[in-house]
TINUMI-447593 format. One record per residue (C-alpha): residue number from 1; x, z, y. Coordinates in Angstrom, 1 decimal. Layout:
// residues N
(NUM; (X; Z; Y))
...
END
This chain:
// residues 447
(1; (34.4; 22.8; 16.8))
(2; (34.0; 25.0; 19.9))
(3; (37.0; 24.7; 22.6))
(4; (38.4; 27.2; 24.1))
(5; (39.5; 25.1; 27.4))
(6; (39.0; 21.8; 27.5))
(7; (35.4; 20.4; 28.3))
(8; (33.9; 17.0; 29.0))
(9; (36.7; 15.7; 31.1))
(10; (40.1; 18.2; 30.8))
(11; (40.4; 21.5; 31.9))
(12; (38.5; 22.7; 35.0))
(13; (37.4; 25.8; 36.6))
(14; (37.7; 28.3; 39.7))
(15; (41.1; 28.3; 40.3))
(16; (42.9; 31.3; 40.0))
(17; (39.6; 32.3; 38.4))
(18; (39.6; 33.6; 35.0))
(19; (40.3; 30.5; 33.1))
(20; (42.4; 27.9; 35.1))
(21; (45.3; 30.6; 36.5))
(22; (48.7; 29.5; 36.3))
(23; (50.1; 30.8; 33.4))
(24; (47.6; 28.8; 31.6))
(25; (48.6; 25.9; 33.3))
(26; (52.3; 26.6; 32.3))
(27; (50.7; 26.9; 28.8))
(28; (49.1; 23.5; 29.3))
(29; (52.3; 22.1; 30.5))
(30; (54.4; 23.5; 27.7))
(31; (52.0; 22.6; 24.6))
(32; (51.4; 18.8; 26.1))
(33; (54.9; 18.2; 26.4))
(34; (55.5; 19.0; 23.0))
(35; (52.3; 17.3; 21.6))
(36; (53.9; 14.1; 23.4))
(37; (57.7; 14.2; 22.3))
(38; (57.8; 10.8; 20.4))
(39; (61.7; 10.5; 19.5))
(40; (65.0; 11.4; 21.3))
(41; (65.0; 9.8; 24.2))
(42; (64.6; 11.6; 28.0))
(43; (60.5; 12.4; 27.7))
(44; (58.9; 11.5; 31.8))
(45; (55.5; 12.9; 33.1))
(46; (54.1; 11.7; 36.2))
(47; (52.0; 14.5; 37.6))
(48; (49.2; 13.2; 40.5))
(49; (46.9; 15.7; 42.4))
(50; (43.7; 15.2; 44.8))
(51; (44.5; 18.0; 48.3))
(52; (42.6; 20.8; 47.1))
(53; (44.9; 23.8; 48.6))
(54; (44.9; 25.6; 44.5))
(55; (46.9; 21.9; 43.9))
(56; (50.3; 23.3; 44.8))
(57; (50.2; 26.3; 42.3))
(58; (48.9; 24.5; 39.5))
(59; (51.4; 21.7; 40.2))
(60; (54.8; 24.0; 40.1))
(61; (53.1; 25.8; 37.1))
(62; (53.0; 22.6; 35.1))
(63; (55.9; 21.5; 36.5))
(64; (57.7; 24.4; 35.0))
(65; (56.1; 23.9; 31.6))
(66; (56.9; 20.2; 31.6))
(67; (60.6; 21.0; 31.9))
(68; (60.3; 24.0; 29.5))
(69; (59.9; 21.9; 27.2))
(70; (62.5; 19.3; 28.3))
(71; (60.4; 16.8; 30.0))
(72; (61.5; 14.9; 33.0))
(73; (58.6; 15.3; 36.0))
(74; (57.6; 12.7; 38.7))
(75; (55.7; 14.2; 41.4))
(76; (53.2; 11.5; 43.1))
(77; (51.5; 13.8; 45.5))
(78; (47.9; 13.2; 46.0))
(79; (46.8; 10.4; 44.3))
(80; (43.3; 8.8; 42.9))
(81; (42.7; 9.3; 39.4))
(82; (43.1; 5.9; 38.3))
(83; (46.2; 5.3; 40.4))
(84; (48.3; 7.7; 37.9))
(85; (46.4; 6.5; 34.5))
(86; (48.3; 3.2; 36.2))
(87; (51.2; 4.9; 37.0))
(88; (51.7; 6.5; 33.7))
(89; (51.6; 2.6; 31.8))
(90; (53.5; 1.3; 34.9))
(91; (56.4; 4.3; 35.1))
(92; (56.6; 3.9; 30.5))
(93; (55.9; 7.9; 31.1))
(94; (54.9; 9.7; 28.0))
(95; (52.1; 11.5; 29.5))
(96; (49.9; 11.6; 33.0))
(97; (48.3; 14.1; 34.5))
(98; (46.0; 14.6; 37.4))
(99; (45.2; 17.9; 39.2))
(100; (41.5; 17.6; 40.3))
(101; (38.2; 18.8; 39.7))
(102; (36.9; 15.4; 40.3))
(103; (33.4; 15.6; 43.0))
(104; (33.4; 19.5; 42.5))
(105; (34.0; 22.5; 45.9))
(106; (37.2; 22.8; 47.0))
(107; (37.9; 26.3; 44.7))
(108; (37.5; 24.8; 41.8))
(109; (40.5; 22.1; 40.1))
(110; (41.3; 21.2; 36.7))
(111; (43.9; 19.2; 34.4))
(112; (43.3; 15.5; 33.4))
(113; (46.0; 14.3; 30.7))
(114; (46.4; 10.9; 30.1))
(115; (48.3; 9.2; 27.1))
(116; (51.3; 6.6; 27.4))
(117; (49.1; 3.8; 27.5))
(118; (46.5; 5.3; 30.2))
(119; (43.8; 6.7; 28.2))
(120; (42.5; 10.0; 28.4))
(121; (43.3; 12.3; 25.0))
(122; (41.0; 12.7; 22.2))
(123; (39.0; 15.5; 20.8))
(124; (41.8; 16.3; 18.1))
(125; (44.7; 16.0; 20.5))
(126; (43.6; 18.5; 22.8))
(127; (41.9; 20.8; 19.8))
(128; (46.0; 20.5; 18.7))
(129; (47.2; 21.2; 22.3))
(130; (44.5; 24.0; 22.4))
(131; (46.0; 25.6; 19.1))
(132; (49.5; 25.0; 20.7))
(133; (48.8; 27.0; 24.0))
(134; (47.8; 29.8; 22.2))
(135; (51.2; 29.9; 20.0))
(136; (54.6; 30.7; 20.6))
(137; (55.5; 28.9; 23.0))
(138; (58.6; 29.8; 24.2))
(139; (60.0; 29.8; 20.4))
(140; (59.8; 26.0; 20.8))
(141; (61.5; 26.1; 24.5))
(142; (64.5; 24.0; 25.4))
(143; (67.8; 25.6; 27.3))
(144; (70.8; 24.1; 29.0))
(145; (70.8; 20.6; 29.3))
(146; (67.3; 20.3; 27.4))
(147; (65.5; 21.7; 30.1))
(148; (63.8; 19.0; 32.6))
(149; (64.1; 18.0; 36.0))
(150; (61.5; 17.0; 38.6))
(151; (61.6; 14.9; 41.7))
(152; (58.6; 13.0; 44.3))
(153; (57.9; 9.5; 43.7))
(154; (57.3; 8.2; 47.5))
(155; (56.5; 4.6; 46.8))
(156; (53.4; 5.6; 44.2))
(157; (50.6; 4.8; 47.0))
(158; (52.3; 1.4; 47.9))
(159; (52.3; 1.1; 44.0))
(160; (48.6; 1.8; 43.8))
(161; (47.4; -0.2; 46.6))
(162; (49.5; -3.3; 45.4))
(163; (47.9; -2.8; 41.9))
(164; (44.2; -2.8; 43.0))
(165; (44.6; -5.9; 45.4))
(166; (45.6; -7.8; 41.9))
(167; (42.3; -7.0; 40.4))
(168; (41.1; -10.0; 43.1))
(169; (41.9; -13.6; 43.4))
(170; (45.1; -14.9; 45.0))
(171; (44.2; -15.1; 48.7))
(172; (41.6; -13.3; 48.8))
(173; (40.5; -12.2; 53.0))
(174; (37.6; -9.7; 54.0))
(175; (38.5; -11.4; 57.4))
(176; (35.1; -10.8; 59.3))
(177; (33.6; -7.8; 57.1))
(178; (33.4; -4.5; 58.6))
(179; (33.4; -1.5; 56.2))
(180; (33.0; 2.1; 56.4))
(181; (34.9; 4.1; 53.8))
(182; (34.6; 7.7; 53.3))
(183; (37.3; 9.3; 51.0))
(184; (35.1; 12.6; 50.8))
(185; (38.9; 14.3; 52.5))
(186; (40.2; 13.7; 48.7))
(187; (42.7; 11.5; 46.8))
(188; (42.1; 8.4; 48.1))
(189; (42.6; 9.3; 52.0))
(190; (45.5; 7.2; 52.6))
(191; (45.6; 4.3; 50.1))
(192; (41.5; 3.3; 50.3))
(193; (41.9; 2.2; 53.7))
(194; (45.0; 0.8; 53.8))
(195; (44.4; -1.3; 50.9))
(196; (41.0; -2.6; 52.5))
(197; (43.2; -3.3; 55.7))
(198; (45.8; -5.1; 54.1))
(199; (43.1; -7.1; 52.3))
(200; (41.8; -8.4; 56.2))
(201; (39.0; -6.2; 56.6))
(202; (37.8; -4.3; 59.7))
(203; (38.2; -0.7; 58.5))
(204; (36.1; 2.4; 59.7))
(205; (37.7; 5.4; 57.9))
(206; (35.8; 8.7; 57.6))
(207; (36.6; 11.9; 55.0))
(208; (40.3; 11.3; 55.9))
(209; (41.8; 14.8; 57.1))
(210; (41.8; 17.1; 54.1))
(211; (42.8; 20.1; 54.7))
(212; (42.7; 21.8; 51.6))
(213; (38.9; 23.0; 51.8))
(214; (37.3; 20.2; 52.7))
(215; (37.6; 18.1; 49.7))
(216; (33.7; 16.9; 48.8))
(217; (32.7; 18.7; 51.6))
(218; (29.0; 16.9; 53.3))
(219; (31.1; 14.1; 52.7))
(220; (32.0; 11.8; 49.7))
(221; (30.1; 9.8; 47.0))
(222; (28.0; 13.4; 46.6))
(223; (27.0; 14.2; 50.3))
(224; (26.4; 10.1; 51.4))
(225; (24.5; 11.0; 54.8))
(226; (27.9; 10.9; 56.7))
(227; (28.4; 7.6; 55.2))
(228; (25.0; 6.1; 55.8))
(229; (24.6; 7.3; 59.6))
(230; (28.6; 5.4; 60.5))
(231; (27.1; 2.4; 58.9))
(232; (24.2; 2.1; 60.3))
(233; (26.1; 3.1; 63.5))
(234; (28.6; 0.9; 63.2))
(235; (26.1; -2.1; 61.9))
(236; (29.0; -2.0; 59.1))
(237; (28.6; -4.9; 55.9))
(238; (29.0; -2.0; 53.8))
(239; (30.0; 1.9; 52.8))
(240; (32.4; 3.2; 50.0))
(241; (31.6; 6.4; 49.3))
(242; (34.5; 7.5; 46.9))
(243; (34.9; 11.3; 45.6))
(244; (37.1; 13.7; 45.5))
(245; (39.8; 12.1; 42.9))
(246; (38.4; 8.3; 43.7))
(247; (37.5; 7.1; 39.9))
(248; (33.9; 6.9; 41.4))
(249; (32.2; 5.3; 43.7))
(250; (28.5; 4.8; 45.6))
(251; (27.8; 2.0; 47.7))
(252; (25.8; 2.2; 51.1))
(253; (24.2; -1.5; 51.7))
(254; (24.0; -2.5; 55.4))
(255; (20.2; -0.9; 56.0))
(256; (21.8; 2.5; 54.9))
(257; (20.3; 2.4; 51.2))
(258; (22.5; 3.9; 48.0))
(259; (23.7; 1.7; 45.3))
(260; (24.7; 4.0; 42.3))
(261; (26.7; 3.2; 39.7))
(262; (23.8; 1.6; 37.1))
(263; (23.3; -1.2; 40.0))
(264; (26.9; -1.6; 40.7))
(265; (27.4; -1.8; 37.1))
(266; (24.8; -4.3; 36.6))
(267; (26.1; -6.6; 39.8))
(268; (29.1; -6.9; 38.1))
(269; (27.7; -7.8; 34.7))
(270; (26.0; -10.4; 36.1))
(271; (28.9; -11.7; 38.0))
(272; (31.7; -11.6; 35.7))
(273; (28.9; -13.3; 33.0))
(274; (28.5; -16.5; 35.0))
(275; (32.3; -16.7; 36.0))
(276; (32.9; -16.2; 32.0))
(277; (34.6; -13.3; 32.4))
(278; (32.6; -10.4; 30.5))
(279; (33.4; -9.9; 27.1))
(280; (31.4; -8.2; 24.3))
(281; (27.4; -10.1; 25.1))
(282; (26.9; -6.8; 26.9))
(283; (28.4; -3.3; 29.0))
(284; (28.6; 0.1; 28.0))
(285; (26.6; 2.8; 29.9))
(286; (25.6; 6.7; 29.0))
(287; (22.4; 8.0; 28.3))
(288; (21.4; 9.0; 31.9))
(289; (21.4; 5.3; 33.1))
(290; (18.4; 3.9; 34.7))
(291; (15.7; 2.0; 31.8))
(292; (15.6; -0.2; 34.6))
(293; (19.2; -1.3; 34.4))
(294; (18.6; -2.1; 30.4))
(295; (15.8; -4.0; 31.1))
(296; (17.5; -6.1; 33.9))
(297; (20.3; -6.8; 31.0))
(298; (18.2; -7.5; 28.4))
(299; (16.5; -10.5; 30.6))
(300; (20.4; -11.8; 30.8))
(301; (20.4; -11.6; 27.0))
(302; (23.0; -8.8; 27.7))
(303; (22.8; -5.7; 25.7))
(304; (23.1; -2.1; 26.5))
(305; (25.4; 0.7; 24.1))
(306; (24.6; 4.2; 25.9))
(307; (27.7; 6.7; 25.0))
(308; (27.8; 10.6; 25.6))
(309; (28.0; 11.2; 29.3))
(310; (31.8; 11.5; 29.8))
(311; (33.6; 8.2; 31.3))
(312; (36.1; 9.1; 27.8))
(313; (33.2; 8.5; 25.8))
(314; (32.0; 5.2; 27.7))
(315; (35.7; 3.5; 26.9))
(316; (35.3; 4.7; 23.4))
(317; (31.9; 2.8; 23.0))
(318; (33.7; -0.2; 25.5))
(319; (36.7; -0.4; 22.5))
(320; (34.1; -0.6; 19.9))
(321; (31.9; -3.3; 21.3))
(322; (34.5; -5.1; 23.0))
(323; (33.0; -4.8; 26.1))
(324; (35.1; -4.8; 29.3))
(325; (32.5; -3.8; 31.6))
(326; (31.2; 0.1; 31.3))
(327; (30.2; 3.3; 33.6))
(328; (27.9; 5.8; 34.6))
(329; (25.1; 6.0; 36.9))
(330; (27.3; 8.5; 39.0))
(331; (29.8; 6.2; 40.3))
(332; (32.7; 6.1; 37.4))
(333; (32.9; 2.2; 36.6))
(334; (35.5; 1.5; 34.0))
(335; (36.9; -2.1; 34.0))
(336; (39.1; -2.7; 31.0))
(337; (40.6; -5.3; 32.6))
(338; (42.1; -3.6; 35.0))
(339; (41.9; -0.1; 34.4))
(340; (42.0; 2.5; 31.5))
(341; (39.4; 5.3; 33.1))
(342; (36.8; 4.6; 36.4))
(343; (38.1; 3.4; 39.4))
(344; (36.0; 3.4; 42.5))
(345; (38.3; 1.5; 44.8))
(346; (38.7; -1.5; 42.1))
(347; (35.1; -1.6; 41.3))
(348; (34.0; -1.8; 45.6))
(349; (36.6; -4.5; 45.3))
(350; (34.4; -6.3; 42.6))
(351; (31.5; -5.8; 44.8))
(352; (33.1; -7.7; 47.7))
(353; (34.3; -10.2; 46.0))
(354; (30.6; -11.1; 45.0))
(355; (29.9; -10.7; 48.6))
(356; (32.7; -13.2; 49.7))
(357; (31.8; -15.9; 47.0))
(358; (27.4; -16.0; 47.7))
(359; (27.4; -15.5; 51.2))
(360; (25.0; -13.3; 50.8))
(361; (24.4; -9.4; 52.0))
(362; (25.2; -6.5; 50.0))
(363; (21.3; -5.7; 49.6))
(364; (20.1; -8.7; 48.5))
(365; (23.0; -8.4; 46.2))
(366; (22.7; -5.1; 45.1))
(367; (18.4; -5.3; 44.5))
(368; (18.5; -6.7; 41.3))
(369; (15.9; -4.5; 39.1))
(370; (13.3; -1.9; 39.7))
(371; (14.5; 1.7; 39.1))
(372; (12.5; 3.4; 36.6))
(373; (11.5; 7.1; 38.0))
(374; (13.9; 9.5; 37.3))
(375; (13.9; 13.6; 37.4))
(376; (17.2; 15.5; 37.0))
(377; (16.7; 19.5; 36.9))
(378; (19.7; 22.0; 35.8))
(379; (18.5; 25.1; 34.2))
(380; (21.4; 28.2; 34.1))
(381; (21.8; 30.4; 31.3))
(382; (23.9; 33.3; 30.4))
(383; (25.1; 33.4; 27.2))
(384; (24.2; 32.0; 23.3))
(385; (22.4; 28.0; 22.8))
(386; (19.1; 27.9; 24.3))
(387; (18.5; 24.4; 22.6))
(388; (19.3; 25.5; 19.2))
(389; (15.9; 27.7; 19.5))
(390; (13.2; 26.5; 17.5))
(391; (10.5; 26.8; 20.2))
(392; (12.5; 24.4; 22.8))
(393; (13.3; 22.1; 20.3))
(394; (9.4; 21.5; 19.7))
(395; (8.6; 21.9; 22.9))
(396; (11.2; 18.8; 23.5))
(397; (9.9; 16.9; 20.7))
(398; (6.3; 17.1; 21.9))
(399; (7.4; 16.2; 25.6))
(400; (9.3; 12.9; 23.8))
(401; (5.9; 12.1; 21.5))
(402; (4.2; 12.3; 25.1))
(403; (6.3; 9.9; 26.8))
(404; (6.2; 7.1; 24.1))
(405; (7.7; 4.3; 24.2))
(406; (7.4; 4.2; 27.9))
(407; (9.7; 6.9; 29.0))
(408; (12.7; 9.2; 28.2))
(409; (14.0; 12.6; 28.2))
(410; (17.7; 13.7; 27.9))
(411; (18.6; 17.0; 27.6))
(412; (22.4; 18.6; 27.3))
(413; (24.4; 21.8; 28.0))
(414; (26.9; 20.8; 30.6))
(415; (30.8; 20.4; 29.4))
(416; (31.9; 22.2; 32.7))
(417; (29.4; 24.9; 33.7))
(418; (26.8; 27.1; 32.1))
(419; (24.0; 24.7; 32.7))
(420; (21.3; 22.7; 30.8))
(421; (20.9; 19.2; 32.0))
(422; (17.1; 18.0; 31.8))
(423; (16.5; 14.5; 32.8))
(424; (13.5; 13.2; 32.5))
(425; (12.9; 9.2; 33.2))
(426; (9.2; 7.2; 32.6))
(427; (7.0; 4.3; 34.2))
(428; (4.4; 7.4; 34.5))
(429; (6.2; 9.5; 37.5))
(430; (3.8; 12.3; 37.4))
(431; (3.6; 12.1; 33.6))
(432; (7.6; 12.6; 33.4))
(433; (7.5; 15.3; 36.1))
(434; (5.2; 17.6; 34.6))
(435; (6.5; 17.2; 31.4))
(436; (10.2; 18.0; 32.2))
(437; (8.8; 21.0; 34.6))
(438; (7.5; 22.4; 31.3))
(439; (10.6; 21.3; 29.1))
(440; (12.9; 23.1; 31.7))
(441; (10.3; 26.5; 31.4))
(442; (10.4; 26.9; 27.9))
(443; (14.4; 26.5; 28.4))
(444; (13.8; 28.6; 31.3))
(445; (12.3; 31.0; 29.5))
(446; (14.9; 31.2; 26.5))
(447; (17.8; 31.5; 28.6))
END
C-alpha cells in the first residue's frame, strides 16, 4: 500500500514545503497521540530535535497536537536520535519523537516516532496514523482539563551522556588518546564531546556552532574532509564523524583513511565474538553492504542476513535472528544491547574500547577485509515506476546474468526523494561499471 507521508524513516521533506508544513505536523501530533492512548492514565511524549532553524515551528505545531489530544509534552531540546529512543524507555513516555532530517541540508526536517519501548513504528501503525491525520480530528479533541501541558527537560543531555558511558566497562579511561570529533553543527554538539571528555580523553571538537543552516554543512559523517585534515593536523588517534541527528557514524583512522559502517560493523563482530558477547552466530546488515564484509564473516563462521535498507528494517531482521549486532554501510550501527535504533556515539565507543584492550592503532584495527568495488549512481525521475517497465527489468536481469556469481547489482526508488538507487558491486571493476552505466540509461531513458 502506497503512503501518503511517511517514507523509509518517518516523515521528511522541505520544510514549509508542500508536504512537511505545520498544520500537518499538528495533524501528526494529534493522530499519534491518539494512536498511543493505552488506558486512563496522564499520556507523556518526550519530543527531541537536531538545530535545524524549521525545528522551532514544527516543534510548537506538534506540541499543540500532542496536548490536543490530552498528552502531557517534555521538551528535550536538541538531542541525538538515539538519546530520545532512550529517553522515551527511560522517562516510561508513551511515545518519542525526533525532529530531524537525519544527514540531509538544513531546509529539509522530518518526524521520527518512536514507541514506549524505543522502537521506531511499523508499517501498519503509521498506515493507521496516516488514515487518522486525514480524519476528523478535532471530533476526537480533548477540552478543559483534558488538554495537555508541556514543559523543557534540562537534565536530558546529562541523561544521555551518563547512559552511553554505561555501554563500556566500569573504569574505563581514554587517558592518553586524542580524538577529533565533528558533530556535523547537529544534535550531538554538546553531549559527543563532553561525554568523550568525561571518559579522560583529549577532545578536539569541530561541527559545534550550529546556527540553524549549517547542520551537515562540508561537515559531518557526509562531508569527512574537515574531519580528516584536523586529524591528520592534529596527529589525532582517531575522528568521529557523526551526522546531523548522531545515530550514525564514520570513522577517520589516524593516516586520514574512512572506516564506514560495514568495517565498523565487522570490528565489532569480531570483538564482541571473542569476548562472548554476540548473540545470534551472526549480524544483520542491508543489501548495500560491502561482499567484502560477508566474506570476512563468513571466514569467522559468522553469517550475514541483509534487510531492506532502512535501520527499522535491520532491527526487524536483528529480532528475528537474535542477533545483537546490526547496521548499514552508511554509519547507522544498531546495538541491541544498548540501544533500540543506530547510535553513532555508542558504536565509536565500541571502537575505542577495542582500541584500549589490543594496544593497537585504529587502522590496523579497522583493515580487516578487502572492499569489493562498489558504484552507487542516483537516477531522477518525474513521475510513474520506471522499474515496473518491462524493458528495465530485462535490461537488469541481463546486467545480473553478466555479473554471475562474482558481483551484484541493487537497484531501488528512494523512500525520501524521487530517485532510483543503482549500486552496482563486483570483483570485475570495469565489468560492474559499464554494466550499471547502461542499467542507469535504460532507467535513464524511461524516466
Amino acid at each position: 500500500m502506497a503512503r501518503k507521508y511517511f517514507g523509509t524513516d518517518g516523515i521528511r521533506g522541505l520544510a514549509n514545503g508542500d508536504k512537511l508544513t505545520p498544520e500537518l505536523a499538528l495533524k501528526v501530533g494529534m493522530a499519534t497521540g491518539l494512536s498511543f492512548r493505552r488506558g486512563e492514565h496522564r499520556h507523556r511524549v518526550v519530543i527531541g530535535k537536531d538545530t535545524r532553524r524549521s525545528g522551532y515551528m514544527i516543534e510548537n505545531a506538534l506540541t499543540a497536537g500532542f496536548t490536543a489530544v490530552g498528552m502531557d509534552v517534555f521538551l528535550l531540546g536538541p538531542m541525538p536520535t538515539p538519546a530520545v529512543a532512550m529517553l522515551t524507555r527511560s522517562m516510561r513516555a508513551d511515545l518519542g519523537v525526533m525532529i530531524s532530517a537525519s544527514h540531509n541540508p538544513f531546509a529539509d526536517n522530518g518526524i521520527k516516532l518512536f514507541k514506549p519501548d524505543g522502537y521506531k513504528l511499523s508499517d501498519a501503525m503509521e498506515e493507521k496514523i496516516e488514515a487518522l491525520i486525514d480524519s476528523d480530528l478535532q471530533a476526537q479533541s480533548c477540552q478543559g482539563r483534558g488538554i495537555g501541558r508541556a514543559k523543557r527537560i534540562e537534565e536530558a543531555g546529562t541523561r544521555y551522556i551518563e547512559y552511553a558511558k554505561r555501554t563500556l566497562p566500569r573504569r574505563t579511561d581514554f587517558t592518553g588518546l586524542r580524538i577529533v570529533v565533528d558533530c556535523a553543527n547537529g544534535a550531538a554538539y554538546k553531549v559527543a564531546p563532553e561525554a568523550l571528555w568525561e571518559l579522560g580523553a583529549e577532545v578536539i571538537s569541530i561541527g559545534v556552532d550550529p546556527d540553524g543552516y549549517n547542520i551537515n554543512d562540508k561537515c559531518g559523517s557526509t562531508s569527512p574532509e574537515l574531519l580528516i585534515e584536523k586529524v591528520l593536523e592534529t596527529r589525532a588517534d582517531i575522528g568521529i564523524a557523526l551526522d546531523g541527528d548522531a545515530d550514525r557514524v564514520l570513522i577517520i583512522d589516524e593516516k586520514g583513511n574512512v572506516v564506514d559502517g560495514d568495517q565498523l560493523m565487522g570490528v565489532i563482530a569480531k570483538s564482541w565474538k571473542e569476548r562472548g558477547l554476540l548473540t545470534g552466530g551472526g549480524i544483520a546488515a542491508t543489501v548495500m553492504s560491502n561482499l567484502g564484509l560477508e566474506r570476512f564473516l563468513s571466514s569467522l563462521d559468522l553469517k550475514l542476513d541483509r534487510a531492506k535498507v532502512g535501520d527499522r528494517y535491520v532491527l526487524e531482521s536483528m529480532r528475528e535472528n537474535n542477533f545483537n549486532v546490526g547496521g548499514e554501510q552508511s554509519g547507522h550501527i544498531i546495538l541491541s544491547d544498548y540501544t533500540t535504533t543506530g547510535d553513532g556515539l555508542v558504536a565509536a565507543l565500541q571502537l575505542l574500547q577495542v582500541v584500549l584492550t589490543t594496544g593497537k592503532t585504529v587502522s590496523e584495527i579497522c583493515d580487516i577485509y578487502q572492499k569489493v568495488p562498489q558504484l552507487l549512481l542516483n537516477v531522477k525521475f518525474s513521475s510513474g515506476k520506471p522499474l515496473e517497465r518491462v524493458h528495465v527489468q530485462e535490461a537488469i536481469a541481463k546486467g545480473e546474468a553478466e555479473l554471475g556469481k562474482t558481483g551484484r547489482l541493487v537497484i531501488r526508488a528512494s523512500g525520501t526523494e524521487p530517485l532510483i538507487r543503482i549500486m552496482g558491486e563486483g570483483d570485475d571493476e570495469a565489468l560492474m561499471i559499464n554494466i550499471v552505466h547502461k542499467v542507469a540509461d535504460v532507467i535513464s531513458e524511461s524516466a
